[in-house]
N, C-alpha and C positions, 0 to 999 in steps of 0.2 A: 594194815587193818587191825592187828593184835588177836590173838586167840579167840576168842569169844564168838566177832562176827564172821573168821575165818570158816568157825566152825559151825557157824548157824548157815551158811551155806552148806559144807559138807551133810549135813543133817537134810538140806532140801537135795541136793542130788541123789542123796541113797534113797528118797521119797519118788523123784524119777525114773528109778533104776538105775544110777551111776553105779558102773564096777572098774573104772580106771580112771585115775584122775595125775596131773601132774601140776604142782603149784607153783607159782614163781614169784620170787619176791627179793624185798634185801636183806643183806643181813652186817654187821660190825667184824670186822676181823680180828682175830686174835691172834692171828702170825705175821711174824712179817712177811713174810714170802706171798700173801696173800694180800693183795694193792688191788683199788679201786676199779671196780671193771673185773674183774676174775669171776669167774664162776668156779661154785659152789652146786655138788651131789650129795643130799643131808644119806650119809647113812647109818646116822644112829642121830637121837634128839631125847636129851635131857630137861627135862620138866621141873623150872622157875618158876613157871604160871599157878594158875589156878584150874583153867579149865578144861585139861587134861583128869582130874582128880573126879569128875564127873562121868568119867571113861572106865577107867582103871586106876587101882591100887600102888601099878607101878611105875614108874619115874622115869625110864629110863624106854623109848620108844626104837623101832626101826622100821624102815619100810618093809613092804611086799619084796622080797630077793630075788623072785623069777619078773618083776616090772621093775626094780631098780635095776639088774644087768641087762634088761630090753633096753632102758631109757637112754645109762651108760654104753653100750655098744652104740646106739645110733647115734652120740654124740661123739664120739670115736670118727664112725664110721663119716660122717658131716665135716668133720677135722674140727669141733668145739673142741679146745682147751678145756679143760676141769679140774679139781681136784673133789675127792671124796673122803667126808671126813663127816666128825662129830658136831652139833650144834649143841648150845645149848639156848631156851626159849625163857624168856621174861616176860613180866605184865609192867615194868619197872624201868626202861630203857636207858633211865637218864639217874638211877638210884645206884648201878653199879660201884661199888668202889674198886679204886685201884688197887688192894688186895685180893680181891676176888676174881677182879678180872686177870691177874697174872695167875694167883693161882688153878683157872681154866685153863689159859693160854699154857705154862708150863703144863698142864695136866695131858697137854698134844687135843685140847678142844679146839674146831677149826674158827668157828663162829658165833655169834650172837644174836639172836633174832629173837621174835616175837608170834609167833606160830605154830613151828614146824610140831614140835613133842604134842599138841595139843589136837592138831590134824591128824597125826602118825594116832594118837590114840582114837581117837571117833572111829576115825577110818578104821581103823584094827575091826572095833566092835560092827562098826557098820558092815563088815566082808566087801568094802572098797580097798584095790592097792593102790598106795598115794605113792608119789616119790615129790622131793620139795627140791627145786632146784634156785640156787643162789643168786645176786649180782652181789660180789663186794660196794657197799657204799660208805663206808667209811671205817677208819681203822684206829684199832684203841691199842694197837702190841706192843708203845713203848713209853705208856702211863701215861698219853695225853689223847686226847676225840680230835678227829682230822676227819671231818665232816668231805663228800665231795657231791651229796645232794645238789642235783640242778647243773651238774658240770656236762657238756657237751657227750663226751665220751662215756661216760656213764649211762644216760640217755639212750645211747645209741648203742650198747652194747645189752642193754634192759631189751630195747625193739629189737635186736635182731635175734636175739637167744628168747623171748615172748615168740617172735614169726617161726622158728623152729621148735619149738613147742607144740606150737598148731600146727603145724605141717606134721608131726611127730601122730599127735593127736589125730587126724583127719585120716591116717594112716592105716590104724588100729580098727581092727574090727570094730565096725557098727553096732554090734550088738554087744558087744564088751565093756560100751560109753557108757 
């Protein structure tokens, strides 16, 4: 959805009273060890965008640490695979060049998306704790796009880590939503 209307929702939940949220989306990899289908726990997101800058001053976002090791334990606990690492967020997905993108990838950034830093900041200001959790959908770690948008597995590993979410979610005190 990109930054912007990410977070023009965020801004109507905090109007609700949302105080947990957990977002889910895709993101580009930048290691290889990280292949299509993997999930992704952002815990940290660096700010590409713009509409972080309307938040905060500074660039460099994290989640809530007492909802990101809630989130991470129960995905442990479920037996989801993860890894947890660094994102960095664009308004630009298709502007990267392949200097940039290695020097993320060597800098140990895990990912690429178009979100996370811009939600982690709202959320910050708003006193919502967000946590953004990944689907590998395609991989940029060895200088060329390998797109796996639309492939079976993909799909299906979107839905069932989406149905543990909500289940995740449903879970969580009622008055905490």
């Amino acid at each position: 959805m990109g930054a912007p209307a990410c977070v023009a929702k965020v801004e109507e939940m905090a109007v609700l009273g949302v105080k947990k949220i957990v977002f889910i989306g895709t993101a580009g990899s930048l290691q290889s060890n990280l292949r299509a289908g993997d999930v992704v726990l952002v815990a940290k997101a660096i700010s590409d965008e713009g509409t972080s800058r309307h938040y905060s001053k500074e660039t460099v976002f994290e989640p809530d640490p007492t909802w990101f090791n809630e989130v991470a334990l129960s995905f442990r606990q479920k037996g989801i695979a993860f890894q947890s690492g660094t994102t960095i967020s664009t308004d630009a997905p298709y502007r990267e060049t392949r200097t940039k993108l290695n020097k993320m990838g060597n800098s140990g950034v895990l990912t690429i998306d178009m979100e996370a830093s811009a939600v982690y900041a709202a959320c910050k200001t708003l006193c919502i704790a967000a946590v953004g959790v990944f689907i590998i959908s395609d991989e940029l770690f060895d200088g060329r796009w390998v797109p796996h948008f639309g492939k079976s597995h993909l799909r299906d590993k979107f839905i069932s880590t989406a149905g543990f979410v909500a289940q995740l979610m449903s879970r969580s005190k009622k008055n905490d939503l």
